[in-house]
Steps between C-alpha positions, in 0.01 A plus 500: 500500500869421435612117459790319537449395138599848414849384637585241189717678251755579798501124609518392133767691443723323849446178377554582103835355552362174633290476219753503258739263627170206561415606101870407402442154746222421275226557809151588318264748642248193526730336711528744723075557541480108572803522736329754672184328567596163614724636726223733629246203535750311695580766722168528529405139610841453708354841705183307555570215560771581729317775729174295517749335780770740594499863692594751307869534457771684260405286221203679436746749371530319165176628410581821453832421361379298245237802406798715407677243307175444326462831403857496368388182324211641320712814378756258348230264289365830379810653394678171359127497327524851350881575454580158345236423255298233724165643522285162405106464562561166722732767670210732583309234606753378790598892571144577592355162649878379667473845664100409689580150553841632736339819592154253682729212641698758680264721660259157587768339668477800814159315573781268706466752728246575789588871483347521149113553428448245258234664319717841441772266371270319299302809347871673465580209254212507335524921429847453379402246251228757395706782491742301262228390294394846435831584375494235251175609372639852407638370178150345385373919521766626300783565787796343628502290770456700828687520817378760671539529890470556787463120608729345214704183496750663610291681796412192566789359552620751765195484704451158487853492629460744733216284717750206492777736684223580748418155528884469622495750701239371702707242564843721603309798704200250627223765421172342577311290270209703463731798385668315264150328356403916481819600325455218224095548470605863454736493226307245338188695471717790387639271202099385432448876506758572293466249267135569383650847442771363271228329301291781454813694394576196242148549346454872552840576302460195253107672373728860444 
């Protein structure tokens, strides 16, 4: 199945530019991957915290904003990385671990919301960190590092998005609530689906 993944040399190439002019600014790729994180945990938290009290409103719309940025984030720490002699091994380690920690505090902090099954959200998480994992292993068999689809990062992010614009449009077209807890159980057992198909994928293709 296709991925969004399968997208990345075309978005590289848009922000190649950008690149450039943060490498002559002296920005390092590891600056970047750190950026990117806390500012994904304290979206996170501020989400939380904030909805745990509030009705849903056009601020949920910074969720999937900031998933787009982020992806445009992690293209630029891997292309400063690789086009400007900055590959490091503490730069691995905060490519692959900044990456789960941002990926888990953003998809937990939808439990704020009474539309969301909990324990989809939670087992979602918990695949994703899986799926990654597998990834990382392909190296230890002899391959590189694997990214196959069809529920990558980048999957993610869409679909993860995509239940926080239903969750607003609840609140513009006032669909009932058992609709909208149907639509978000829905795609979240598609992405559970989906995701234990990305892992086998990771493992099937890393044993070739």
């Amino acid at each position: 199945m296709p991925s969004i993944y399968q997208l990345k040399p075309a978005f590289q190439n848009l922000l190649r530019p950008l690149v450039k002019a943060l490498y002559r600014m002296g920005v390092s790729a590891n600056a970047v991957t750190l950026s990117a994180m806390f500012i994904s945990v304290g979206l996170a938290a501020g989400l939380y915290a904030y909805y745990l009290t509030h009705a849903v409103n056009w601020l949920i719309l910074l969720f999937p904003l900031w998933m787009l940025l982020r992806m445009a984030f992690n293209a630029i720490d891997g292309m400063l990385a690789r086009e400007f002699q900055q590959q490091s091994k503490l730069g691995a380690f905060y490519n692959e671990l900044c990456d789960i920690i941002s990926d888990t505090a953003l998809y937990l902090c939808l439990i704020a919301f009474s539309a969301v099954q909990n324990e989809l959200l939670l087992l979602a998480a918990f695949l994703a960190i899986l799926a990654e994992y597998a990834g990382v292993m392909a190296p230890l068999v002899g391959q590189e590092r694997r990214y196959d689809g069809p529920m990558g990062k980048s999957d993610r992010a869409f679909w993860f998005s995509l239940i926080c614009i239903i969750l607003l449009a609840q609140h513009w077209f006032a669909f009932s609530a058992q609709l909208l807890f149907y639509l978000c159980s829905g795609l979240l057992a598609l992405i559970n689906l989906l995701l234990c198909l990305t892992l086998y994928n990771r493992i099937k293709n890393s044993l070739k």
